[in-house]
NUNU-122801 format. One line per 2 residues: number of its first residue (from 1); their letters; for each residue x, y, z of N, C-alpha, C. Coordinates in Angstrom, 1 decimal. Example, Ala and Ser with C-alpha at 12.3 -4.5 7.8 and 13.67 -1.06 7.14 Angstrom:
2
1> AS> 13.2/-5.7/7.8/12.3/-4.5/7.8/13.2/-3.3/7.8  12.8/-2.2/7.1/13.7/-1.1/7.1/12.9/0.0/7.9
***
This chain:
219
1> XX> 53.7/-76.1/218.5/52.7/-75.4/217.8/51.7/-76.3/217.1  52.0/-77.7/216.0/51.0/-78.5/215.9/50.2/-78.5/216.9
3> XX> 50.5/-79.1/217.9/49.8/-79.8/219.1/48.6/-78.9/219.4  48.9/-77.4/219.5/48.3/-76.4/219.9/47.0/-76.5/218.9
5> XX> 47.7/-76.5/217.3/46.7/-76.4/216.3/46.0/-77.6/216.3  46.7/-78.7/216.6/45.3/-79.9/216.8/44.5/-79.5/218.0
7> XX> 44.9/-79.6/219.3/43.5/-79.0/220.2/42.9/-78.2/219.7  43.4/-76.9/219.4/41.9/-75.8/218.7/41.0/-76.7/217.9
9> XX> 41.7/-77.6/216.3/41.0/-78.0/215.5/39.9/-78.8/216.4  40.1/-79.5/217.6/39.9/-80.7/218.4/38.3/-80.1/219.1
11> XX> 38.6/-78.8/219.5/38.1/-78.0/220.2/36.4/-77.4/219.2  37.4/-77.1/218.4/36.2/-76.4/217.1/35.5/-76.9/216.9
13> XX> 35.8/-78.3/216.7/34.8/-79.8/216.5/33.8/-80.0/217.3  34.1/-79.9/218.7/33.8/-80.1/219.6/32.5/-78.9/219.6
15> XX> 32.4/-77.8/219.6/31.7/-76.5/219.8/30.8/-76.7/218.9  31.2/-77.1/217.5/29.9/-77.1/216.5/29.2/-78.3/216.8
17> XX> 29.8/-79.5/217.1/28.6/-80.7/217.5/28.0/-79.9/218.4  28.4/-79.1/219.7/27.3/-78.9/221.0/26.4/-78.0/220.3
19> XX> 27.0/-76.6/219.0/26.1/-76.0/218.9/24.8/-76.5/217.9  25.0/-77.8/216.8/24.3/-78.6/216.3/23.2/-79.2/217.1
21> XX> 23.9/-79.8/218.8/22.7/-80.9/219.3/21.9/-79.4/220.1  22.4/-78.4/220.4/21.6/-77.3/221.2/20.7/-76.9/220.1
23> XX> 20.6/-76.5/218.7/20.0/-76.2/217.7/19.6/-77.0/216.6  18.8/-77.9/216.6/18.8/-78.9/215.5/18.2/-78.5/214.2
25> XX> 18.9/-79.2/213.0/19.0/-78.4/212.1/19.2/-76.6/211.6  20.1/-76.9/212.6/21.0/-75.3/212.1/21.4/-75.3/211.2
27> XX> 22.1/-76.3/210.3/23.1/-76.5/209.5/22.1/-75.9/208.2  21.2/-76.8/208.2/20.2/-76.5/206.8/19.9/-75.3/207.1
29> XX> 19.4/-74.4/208.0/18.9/-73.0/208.2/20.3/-72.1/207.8  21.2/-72.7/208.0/22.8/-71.7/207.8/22.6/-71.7/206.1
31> XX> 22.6/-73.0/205.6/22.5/-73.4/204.0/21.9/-72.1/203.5  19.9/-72.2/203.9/18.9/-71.3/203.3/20.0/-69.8/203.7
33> XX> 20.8/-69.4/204.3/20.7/-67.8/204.8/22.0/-67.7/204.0  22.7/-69.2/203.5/24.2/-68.3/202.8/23.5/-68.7/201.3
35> XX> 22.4/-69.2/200.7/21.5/-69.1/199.3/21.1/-68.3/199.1  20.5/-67.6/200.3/20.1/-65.9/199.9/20.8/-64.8/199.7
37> XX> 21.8/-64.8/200.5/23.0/-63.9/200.7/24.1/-63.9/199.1  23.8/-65.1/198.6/24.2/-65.6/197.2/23.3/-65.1/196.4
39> XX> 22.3/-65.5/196.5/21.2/-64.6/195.1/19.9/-64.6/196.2  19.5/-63.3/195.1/18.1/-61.9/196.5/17.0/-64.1/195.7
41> XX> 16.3/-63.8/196.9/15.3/-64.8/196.9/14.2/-63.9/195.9  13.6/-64.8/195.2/12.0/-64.5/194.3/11.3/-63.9/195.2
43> XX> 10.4/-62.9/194.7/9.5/-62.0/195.2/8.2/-62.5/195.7  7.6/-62.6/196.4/6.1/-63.1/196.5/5.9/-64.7/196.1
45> XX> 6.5/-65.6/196.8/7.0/-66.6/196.0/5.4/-67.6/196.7  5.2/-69.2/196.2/4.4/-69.6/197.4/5.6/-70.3/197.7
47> XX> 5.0/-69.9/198.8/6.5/-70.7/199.9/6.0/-72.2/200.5  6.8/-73.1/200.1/7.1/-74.5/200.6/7.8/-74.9/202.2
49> XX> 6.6/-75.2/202.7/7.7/-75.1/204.4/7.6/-76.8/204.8  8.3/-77.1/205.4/7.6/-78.3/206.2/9.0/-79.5/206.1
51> XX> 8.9/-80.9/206.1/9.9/-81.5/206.4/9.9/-82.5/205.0  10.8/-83.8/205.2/11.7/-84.1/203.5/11.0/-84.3/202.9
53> XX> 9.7/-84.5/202.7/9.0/-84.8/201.3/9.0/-83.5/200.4  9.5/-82.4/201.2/9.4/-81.1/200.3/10.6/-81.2/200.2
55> XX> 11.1/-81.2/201.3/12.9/-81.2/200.7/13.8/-82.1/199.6  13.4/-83.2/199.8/13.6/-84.6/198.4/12.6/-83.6/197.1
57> XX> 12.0/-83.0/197.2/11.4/-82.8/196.2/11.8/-81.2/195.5  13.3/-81.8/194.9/14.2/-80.3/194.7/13.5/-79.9/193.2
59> XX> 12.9/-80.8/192.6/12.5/-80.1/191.0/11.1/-79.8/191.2  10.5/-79.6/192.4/9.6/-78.8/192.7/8.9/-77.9/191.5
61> XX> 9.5/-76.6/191.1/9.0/-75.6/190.4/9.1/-76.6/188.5  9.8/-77.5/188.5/9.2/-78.1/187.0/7.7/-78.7/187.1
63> XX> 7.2/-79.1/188.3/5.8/-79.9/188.6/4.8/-78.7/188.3  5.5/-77.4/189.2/4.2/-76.0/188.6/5.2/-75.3/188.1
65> XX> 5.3/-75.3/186.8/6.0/-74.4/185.7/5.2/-72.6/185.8  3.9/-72.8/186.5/2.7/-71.8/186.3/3.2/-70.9/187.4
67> XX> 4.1/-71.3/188.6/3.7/-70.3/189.9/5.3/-70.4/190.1  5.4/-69.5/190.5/7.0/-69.7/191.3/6.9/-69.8/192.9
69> XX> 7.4/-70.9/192.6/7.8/-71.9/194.0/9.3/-71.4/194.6  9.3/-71.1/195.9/10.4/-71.2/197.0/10.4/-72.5/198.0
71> XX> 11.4/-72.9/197.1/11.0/-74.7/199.0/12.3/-74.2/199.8  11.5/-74.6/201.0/12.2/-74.4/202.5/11.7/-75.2/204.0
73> XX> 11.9/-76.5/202.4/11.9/-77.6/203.8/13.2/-78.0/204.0  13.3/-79.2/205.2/13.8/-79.4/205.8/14.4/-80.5/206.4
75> XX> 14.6/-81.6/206.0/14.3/-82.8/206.2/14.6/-83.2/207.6  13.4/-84.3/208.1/13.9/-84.2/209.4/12.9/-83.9/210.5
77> XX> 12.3/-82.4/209.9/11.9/-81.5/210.8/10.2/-81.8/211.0  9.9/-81.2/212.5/8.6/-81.4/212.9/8.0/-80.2/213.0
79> XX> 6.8/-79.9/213.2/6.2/-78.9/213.7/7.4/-77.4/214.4  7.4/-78.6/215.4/8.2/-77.1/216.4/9.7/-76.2/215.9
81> XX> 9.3/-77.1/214.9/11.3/-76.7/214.5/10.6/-75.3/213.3  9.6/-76.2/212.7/9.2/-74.5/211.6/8.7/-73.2/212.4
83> XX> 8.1/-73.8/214.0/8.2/-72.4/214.6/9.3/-71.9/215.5  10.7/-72.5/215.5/11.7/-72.3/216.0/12.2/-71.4/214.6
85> XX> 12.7/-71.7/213.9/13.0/-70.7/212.6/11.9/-70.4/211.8  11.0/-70.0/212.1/9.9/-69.1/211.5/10.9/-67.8/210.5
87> XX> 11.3/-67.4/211.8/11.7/-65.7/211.1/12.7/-66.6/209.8  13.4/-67.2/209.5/14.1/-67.7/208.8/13.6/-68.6/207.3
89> XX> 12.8/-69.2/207.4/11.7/-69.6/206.5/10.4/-69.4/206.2  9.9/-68.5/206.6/8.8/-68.1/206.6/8.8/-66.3/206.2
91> XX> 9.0/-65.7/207.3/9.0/-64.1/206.8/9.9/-63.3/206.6  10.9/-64.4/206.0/12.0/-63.3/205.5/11.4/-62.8/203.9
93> XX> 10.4/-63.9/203.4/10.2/-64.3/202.1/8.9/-63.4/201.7  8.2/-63.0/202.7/7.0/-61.9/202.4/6.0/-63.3/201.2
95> XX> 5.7/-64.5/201.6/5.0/-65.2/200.3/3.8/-64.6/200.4  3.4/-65.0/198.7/2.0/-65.0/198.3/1.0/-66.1/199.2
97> XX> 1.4/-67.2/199.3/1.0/-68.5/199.4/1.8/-69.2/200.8  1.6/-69.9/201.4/2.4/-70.6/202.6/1.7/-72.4/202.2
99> XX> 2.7/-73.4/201.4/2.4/-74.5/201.6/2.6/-75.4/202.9  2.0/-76.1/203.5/2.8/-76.9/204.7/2.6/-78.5/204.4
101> XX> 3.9/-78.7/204.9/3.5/-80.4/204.5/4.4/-80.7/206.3  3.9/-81.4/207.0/4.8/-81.2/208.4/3.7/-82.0/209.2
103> XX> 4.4/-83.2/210.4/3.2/-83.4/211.0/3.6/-84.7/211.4  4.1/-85.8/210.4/4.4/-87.0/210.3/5.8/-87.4/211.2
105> XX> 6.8/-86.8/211.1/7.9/-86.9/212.3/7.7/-86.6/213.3  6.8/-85.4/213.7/6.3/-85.5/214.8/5.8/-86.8/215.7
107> XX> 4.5/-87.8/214.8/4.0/-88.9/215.4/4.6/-89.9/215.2  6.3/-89.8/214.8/7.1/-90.5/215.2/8.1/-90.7/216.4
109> XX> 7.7/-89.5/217.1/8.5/-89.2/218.1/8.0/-90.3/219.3  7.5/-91.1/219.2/6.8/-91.6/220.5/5.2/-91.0/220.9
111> XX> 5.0/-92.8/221.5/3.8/-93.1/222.0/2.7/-91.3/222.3  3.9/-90.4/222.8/3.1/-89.5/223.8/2.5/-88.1/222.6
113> XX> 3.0/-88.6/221.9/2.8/-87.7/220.8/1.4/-88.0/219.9  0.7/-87.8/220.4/-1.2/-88.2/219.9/-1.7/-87.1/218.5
115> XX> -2.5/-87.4/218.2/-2.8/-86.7/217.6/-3.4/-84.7/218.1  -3.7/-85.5/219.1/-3.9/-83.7/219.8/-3.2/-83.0/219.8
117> XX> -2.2/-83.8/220.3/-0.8/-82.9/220.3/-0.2/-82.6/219.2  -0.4/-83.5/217.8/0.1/-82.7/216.3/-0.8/-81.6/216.4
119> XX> -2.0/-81.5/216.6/-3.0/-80.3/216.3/-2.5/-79.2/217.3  -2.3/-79.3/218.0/-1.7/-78.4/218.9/-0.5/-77.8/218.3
121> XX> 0.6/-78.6/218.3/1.6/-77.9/217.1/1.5/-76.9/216.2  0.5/-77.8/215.5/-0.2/-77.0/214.5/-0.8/-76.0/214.0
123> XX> -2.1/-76.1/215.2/-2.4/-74.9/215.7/-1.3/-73.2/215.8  -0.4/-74.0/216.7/0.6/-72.7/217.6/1.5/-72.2/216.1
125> XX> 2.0/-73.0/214.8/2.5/-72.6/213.6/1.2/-71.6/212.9  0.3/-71.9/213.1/-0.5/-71.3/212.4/-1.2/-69.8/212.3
127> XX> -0.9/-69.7/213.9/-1.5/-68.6/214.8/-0.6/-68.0/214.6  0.9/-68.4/214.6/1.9/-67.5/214.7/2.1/-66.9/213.3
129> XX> 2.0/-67.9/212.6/1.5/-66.9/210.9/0.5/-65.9/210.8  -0.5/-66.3/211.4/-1.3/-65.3/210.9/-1.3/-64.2/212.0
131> XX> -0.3/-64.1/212.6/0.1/-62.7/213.6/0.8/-61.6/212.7  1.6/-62.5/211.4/2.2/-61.5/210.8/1.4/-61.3/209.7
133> XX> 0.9/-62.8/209.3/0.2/-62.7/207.5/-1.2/-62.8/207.7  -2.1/-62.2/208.1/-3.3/-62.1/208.6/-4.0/-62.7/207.3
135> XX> -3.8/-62.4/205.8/-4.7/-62.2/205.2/-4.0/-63.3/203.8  -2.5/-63.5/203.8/-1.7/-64.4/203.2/-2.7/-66.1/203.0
137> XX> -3.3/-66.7/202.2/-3.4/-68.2/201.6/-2.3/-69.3/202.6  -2.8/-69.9/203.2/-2.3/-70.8/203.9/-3.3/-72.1/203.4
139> XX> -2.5/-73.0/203.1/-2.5/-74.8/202.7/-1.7/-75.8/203.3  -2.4/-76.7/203.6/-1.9/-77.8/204.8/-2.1/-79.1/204.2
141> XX> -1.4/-79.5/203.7/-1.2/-81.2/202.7/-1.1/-82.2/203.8  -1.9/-83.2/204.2/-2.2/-84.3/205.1/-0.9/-84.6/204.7
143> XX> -1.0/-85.6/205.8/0.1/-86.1/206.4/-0.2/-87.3/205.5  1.2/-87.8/204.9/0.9/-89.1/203.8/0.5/-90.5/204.4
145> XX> 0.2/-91.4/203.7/0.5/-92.9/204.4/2.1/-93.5/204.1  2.6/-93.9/204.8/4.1/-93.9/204.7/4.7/-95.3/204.7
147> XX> 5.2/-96.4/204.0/5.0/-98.1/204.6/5.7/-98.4/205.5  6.4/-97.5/205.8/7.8/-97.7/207.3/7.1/-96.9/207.9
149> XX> 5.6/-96.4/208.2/5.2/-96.3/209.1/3.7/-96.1/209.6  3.8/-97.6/208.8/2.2/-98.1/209.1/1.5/-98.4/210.3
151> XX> 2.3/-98.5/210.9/1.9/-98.6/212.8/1.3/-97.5/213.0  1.3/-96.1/212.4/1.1/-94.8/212.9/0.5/-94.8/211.9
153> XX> -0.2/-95.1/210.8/-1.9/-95.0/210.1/-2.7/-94.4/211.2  -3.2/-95.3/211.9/-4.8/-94.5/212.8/-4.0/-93.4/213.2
155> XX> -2.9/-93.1/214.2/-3.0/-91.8/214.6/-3.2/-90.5/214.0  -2.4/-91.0/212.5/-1.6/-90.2/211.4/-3.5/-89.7/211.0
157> XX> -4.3/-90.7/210.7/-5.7/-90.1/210.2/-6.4/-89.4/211.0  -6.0/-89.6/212.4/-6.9/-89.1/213.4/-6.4/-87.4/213.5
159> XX> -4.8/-87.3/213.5/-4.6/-86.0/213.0/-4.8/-85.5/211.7  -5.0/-85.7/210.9/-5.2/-85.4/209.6/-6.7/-85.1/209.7
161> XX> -7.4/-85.7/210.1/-8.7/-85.0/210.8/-8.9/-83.7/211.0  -8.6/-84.2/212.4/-8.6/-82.9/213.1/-7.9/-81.4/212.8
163> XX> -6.8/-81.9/212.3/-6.4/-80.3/211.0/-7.4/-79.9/210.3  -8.0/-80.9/209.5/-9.1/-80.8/208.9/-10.3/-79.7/209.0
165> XX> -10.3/-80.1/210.8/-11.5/-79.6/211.1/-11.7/-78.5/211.7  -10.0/-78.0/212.0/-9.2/-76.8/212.4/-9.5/-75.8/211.2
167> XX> -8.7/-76.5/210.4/-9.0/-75.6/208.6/-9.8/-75.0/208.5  -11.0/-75.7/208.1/-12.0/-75.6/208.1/-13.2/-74.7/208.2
169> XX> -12.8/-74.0/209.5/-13.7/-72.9/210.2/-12.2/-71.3/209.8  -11.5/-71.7/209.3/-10.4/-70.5/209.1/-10.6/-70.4/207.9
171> XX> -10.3/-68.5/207.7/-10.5/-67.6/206.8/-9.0/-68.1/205.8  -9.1/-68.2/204.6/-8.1/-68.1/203.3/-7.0/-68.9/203.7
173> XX> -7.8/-70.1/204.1/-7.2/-71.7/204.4/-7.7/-72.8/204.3  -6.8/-73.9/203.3/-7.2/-75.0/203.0/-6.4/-76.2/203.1
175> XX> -6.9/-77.3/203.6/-6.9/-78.8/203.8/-6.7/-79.6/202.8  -5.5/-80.0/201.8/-5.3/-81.2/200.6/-5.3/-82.2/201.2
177> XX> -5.6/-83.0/200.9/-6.2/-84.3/201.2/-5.4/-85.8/200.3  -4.0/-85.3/200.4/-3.4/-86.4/199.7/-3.3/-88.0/199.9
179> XX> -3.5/-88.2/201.3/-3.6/-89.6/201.8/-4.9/-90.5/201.1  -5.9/-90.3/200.6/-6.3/-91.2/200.0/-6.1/-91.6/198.7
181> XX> -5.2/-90.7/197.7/-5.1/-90.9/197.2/-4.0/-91.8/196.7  -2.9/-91.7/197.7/-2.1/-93.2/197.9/-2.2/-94.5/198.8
183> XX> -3.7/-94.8/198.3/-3.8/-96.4/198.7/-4.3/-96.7/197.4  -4.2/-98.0/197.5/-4.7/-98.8/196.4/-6.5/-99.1/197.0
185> XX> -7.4/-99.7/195.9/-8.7/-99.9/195.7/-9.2/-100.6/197.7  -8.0/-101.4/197.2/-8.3/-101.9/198.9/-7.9/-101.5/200.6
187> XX> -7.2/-100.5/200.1/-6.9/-99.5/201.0/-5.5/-100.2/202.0  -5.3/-100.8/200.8/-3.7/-101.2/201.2/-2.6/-99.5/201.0
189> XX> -1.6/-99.3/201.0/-0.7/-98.4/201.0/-0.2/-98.6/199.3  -0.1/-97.9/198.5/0.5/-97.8/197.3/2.4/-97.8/197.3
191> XX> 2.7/-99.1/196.9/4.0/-99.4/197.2/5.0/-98.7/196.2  4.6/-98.8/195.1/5.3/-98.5/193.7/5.6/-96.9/194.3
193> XX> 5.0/-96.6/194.6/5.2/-94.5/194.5/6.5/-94.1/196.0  7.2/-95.0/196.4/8.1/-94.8/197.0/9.5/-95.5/196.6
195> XX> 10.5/-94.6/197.4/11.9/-95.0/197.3/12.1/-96.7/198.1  13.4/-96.8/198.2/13.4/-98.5/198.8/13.4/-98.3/200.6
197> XX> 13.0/-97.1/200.5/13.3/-96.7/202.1/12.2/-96.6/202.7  10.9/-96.9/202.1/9.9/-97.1/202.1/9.0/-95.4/203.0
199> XX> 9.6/-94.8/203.2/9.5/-93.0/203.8/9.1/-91.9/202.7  10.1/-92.2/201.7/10.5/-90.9/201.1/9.8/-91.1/199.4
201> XX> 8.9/-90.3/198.4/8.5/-90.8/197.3/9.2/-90.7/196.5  8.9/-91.4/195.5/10.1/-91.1/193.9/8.7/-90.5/192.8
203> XX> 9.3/-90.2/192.0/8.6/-89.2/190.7/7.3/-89.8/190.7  6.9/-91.0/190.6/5.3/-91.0/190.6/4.4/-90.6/191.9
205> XX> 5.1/-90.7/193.2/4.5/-90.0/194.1/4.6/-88.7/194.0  5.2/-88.0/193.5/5.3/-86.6/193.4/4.4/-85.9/192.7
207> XX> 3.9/-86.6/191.1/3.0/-86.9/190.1/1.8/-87.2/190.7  1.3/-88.2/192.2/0.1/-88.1/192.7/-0.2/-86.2/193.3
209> XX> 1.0/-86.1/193.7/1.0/-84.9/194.6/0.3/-83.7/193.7  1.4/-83.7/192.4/1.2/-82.6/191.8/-0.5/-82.3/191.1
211> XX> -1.0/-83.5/191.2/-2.2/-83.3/190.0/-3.6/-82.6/191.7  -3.0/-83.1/192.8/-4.1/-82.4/194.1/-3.6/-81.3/194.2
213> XX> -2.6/-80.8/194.3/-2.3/-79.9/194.9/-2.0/-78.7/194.2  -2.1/-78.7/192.7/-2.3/-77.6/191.9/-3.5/-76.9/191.8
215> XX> -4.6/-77.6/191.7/-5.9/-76.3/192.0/-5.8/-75.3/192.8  -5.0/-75.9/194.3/-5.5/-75.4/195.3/-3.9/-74.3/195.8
217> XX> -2.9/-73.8/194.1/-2.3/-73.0/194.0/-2.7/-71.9/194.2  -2.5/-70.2/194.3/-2.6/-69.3/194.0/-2.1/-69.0/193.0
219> X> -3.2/-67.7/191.8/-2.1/-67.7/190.4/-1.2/-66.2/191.1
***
């Protein structure tokens, strides 16, 4: 009977790694659906979508004391994964507001991954929003400068662009522009506003974040 009960256990193991590598980041999507099922989610919230710089950034709603913030990022995650669980982070939540911060893991994926092709992503997240939220505030926070991933500067601006210029011409949507404001005078990369992992920010990068990106809240 052990023996039996270790294969199952052996077995069970087995089924959730294949259902993990067939769904990536499931685990965090299972997380958000047993948080809600625990307490009803805020009403009309602006919703935080996108990958770890939102997700590292859990004291979020102390930065805007003024709005109630839902984050439902993801660390990790690119483009295609926010329109793989859309229904799951996005319109379960009915938001006032849709923030995106997403874009940057993508143009880590390899050479083939250009900046067209973030805008294309981007694009297809965007369209698919406004199939359901036609008329919903949608905000798109450039893609940061990152020091572990300074090799992908030009691409990273050349997308950040082009979102730009996507934005742009769309109705009750806006482009933050946080990348210049972490370089230094010489347009080196501002070192101090990250962790030692040289990716992820700590509280003064968060503090650059918060003073751009609060105008451009809904009250």
């Amino acid at each position: 009977m052990k023996f039996i009960q270790q294969k199952f256990l052996v077995l069970l193991f087995a089924i959730c790694i294949i259902q993990s590598n067939a769904q990536p980041f499931i685990n965090e999507i299972n997380a958000f659906r047993k948080t809600d099922s625990i307490n009803t989610p805020i009403k009309k919230p602006i919703l935080f979508i996108g990958s770890s710089s939102f997700t590292n950034w859990k004291d979020v709603s102390v930065y805007f004391p003024k709005h109630t913030i839902l984050n439902r990022g993801f660390g990790g995650s690119s483009l295609p994964h926010l329109i793989t669980y859309a229904e799951d982070i996005i319109f379960k939540y009915n938001p006032k507001q849709i923030v995106i911060y997403c874009g940057e893991n993508d143009l880590s994926g390899g050479p083939q991954i250009t900046s067209e092709v973030v805008l294309e992503r981007f694009t297809e997240l965007f369209k698919l929003i406004r199939s359901r939220y036609p008329k919903v505030p949608i905000a798109y926070i450039s893609m940061k400068p990152s020091p572990s991933r300074e090799k992908l500067l030009n691409v990273m601006q050349e997308g950040n662009e082009k979102i730009k210029k996507f934005i742009q011409v769309q109705k009750k949507s806006v482009y933050i522009n946080v990348y210049s404001s972490m370089l230094n005078q010489d347009g080196s990369i501002m070192t101090d506003i990250f962790l030692s992992d040289k990716l992820h920010m700590n509280k003064k990068g968060y503090e650059i974040w918060q003073k751009i990106i609060e105008p451009y809240l809904v009250k």
